[in-house]
N, C-alpha and C positions, 0 to 999 in steps of 0.2 A: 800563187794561191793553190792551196790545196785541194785537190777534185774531189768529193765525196759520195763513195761506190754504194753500189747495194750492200756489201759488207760490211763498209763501214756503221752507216744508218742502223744494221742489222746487231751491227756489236754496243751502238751508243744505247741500241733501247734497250738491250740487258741491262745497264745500271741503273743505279739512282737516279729519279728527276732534276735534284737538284746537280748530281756530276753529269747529266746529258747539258744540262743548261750550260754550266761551268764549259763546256767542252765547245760546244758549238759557237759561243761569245769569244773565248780566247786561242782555238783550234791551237793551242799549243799541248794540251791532254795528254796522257798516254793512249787512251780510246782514238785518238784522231791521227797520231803519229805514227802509234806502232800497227793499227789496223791494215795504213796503208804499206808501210813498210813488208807486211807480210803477205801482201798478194806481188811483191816484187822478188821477193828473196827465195831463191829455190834449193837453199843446199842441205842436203837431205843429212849429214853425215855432224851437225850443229852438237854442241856440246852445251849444258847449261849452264848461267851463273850459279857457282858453286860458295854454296855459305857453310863454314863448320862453325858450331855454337858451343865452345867448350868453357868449361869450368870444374870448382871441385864437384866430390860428392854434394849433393843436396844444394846445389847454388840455383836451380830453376829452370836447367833447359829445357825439359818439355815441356814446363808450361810459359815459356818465352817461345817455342813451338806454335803452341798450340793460340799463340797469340796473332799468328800468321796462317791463320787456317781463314781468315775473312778471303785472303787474296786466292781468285782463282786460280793461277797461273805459276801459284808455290807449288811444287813437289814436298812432303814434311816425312823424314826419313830419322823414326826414334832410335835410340838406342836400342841394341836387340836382344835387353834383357831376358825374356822368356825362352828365347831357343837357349841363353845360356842356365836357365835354370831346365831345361828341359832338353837334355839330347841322347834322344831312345832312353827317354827315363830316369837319366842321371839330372842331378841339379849341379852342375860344376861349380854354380857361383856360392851355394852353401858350401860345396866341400874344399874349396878355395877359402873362405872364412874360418872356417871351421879346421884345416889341416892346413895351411897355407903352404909351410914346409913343403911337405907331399903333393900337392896340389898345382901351386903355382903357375908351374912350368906348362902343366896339361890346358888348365883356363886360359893361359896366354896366348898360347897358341889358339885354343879356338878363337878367342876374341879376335885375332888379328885375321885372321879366316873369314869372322862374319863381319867384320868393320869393310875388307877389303871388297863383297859381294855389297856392299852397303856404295861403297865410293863407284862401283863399276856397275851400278845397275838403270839400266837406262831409263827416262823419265820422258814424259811426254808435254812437259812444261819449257820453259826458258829458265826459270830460276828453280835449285834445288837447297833446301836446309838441311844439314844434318846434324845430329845429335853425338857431340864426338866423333872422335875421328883415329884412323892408323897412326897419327900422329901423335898425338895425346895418349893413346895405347900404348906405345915406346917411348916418348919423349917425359912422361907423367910418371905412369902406373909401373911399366917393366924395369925403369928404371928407381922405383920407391922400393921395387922389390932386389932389387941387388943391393941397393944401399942397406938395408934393413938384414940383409941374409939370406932373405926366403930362396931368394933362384940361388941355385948355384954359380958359379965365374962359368963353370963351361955351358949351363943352362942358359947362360944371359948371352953365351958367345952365339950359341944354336939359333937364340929369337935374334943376334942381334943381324947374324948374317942372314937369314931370312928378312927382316926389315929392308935391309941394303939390296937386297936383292929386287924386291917388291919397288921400292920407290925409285931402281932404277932402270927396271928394266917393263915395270906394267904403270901406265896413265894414272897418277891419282893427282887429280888438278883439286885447287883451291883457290878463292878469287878472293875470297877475305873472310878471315876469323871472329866472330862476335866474342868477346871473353867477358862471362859472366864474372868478375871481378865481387869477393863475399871475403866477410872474414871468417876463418877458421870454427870462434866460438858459437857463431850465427848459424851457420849451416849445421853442427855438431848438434844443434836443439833440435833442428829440421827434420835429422835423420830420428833421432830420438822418436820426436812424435810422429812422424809418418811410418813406422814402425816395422821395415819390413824385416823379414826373421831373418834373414840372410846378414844385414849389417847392424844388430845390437850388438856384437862383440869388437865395433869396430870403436877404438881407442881414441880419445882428441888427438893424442899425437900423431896418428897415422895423417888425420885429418890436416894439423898442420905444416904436416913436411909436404905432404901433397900440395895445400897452398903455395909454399914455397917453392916448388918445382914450377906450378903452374909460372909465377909471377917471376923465375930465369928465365923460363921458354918466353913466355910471350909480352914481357914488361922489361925484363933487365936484358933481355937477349945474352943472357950468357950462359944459356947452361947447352942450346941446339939451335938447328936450322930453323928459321921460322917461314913455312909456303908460302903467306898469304898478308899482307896487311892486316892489320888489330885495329875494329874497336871494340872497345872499352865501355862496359853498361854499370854501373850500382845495381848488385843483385842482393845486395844486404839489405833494402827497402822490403816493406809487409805488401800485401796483396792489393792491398787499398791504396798503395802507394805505382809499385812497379809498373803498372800498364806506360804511364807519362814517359818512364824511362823507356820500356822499349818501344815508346815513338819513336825515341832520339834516331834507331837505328833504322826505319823506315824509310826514309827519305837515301839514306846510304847503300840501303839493297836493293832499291826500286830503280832509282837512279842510275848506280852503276851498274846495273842488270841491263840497260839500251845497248853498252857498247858489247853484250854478246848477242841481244837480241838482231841488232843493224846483221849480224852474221849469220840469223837462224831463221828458220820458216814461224815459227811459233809467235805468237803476242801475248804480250803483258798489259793484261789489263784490270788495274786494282778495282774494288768494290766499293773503293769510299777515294775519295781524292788525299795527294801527299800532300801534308801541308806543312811537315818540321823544316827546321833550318838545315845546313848543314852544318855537320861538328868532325872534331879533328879525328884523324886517324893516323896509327902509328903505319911508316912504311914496312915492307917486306925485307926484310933483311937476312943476307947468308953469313956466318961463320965463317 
């Protein structure tokens, strides 16, 4: 039987009545489990369950994001568009559009710069989301850009040995990948109408060789190494549709988030109770 602390009590009455009820009837909760779990666990040096949320241009991760903003205990880490449209002034991401040639090599570099501060930045949660990833930056993008010309062979050698370097020699953990799975011509209206000036000039084609990178990496496994187990959402569904979807993946980040919590000082305690099934996930797989 499980003892229940002044902490406990203290964390059930933060939620909902109807999830304190839920909790106290079935003490199998997150509220009850991981409450007490973390007046046991003292290791100060705790990593979090790490979630990268990739997909194409315009397929929905920040507001698949931003759909995990109910849970207290997410960290939500957007893509760091602004500093790339802003660094001492420069917009790199229009002059990447805009010159790609000339540009390329410069925006890649910062991007993997500010991905890499993105993956290494500590958080005071157990569970972390992020919005793309070092991975997807090389495994995606720097490599559409050598297919296509833009980098050079010795420009793509420069990012590539830098990568290799990175992912072997500094922490960049991944516990499992959400892939916003979209088709090409779906997202291609997306960009369209959300209109930002940076990518009108950006091509369907561009759009769908990118799909197609996405779905070597983390569908066909043939094009790279894949970190992290894959699931798989429909992000091609309207607004009025997608929330149902990313419930599916609720229950798979909440869940799998215990076995780094059982490891951490920190609790997990959702705002509303999990109530999805669960659904399939592709394994981790290396090359």
């Amino acid at each position: 039987m499980m003892k229940i602390t002044k902490y406990c009590i203290k964390t059930i009455l933060r939620v909902p009545t109807k999830v304190r009820l839920f909790s106290l009837m079935s003490k199998t909760c997150f509220d009850f489990k991981l409450c007490s779990l973390r007046l046991k666990m003292n290791c100060a040096n705790s990593r979090p369950f790490t979630v990268l949320v990739e997909g194409n241009i315009g397929s929905g991760k920040t507001t698949f994001l931003e759909h995990f903003r109910q849970f207290e205990d997410i960290t939500l880490l957007t893509e760091p568009v602004e500093e790339w449209r802003n660094l001492k002034g420069w917009n790199l991401l229009d002059l990447m559009y805009s010159d790609p040639a000339k540009w390329a090599m410069t925006f890649q570099a910062y991007v993997s710069l500010t991905m890499l501060e993105m993956h290494r930045r500590p958080t005071s949660t157990p569970v972390k989301l992020m919005e793309r990833s070092i991975f997807s930056a090389k495994y995606c993008f720097v490599e559409q850009m050598k297919r296509l010309g833009t980098l050079h062979p010795a420009q793509f050698a420069v990012l590539d040995e830098w990568f290799k370097f990175i992912n072997t020699e500094i922490p960049v953990e991944a516990d499992l990948i959400v892939y916003l799975k979209t088709t090409p011509s779906i997202v291609y209206d997306r960009i369209k109408k959300r209109a930002r000036s940076e990518e009108q000039c950006v091509p369907l084609s561009y759009i769908e060789e990118l799909h197609k990178l996405h779905e070597d990496w983390l569908i066909n496994r043939t094009h790279a190494d894949c970190p992290a187990p894959v699931l798989v959402l429909d992000a091609d569904l309207d607004l009025s549709q997608i929330t149902e979807e990313y419930k599916k993946s609720e229950h798979q980040i909440l869940r799998k988030a215990v076995n780094v919590v059982m490891q951490s000082p920190n609790k997990l305690s959702p705002k509303k109770p999990i109530n999805s099934d669960a659904i399939q996930i592709a394994p981790k797989i290396r090359l």
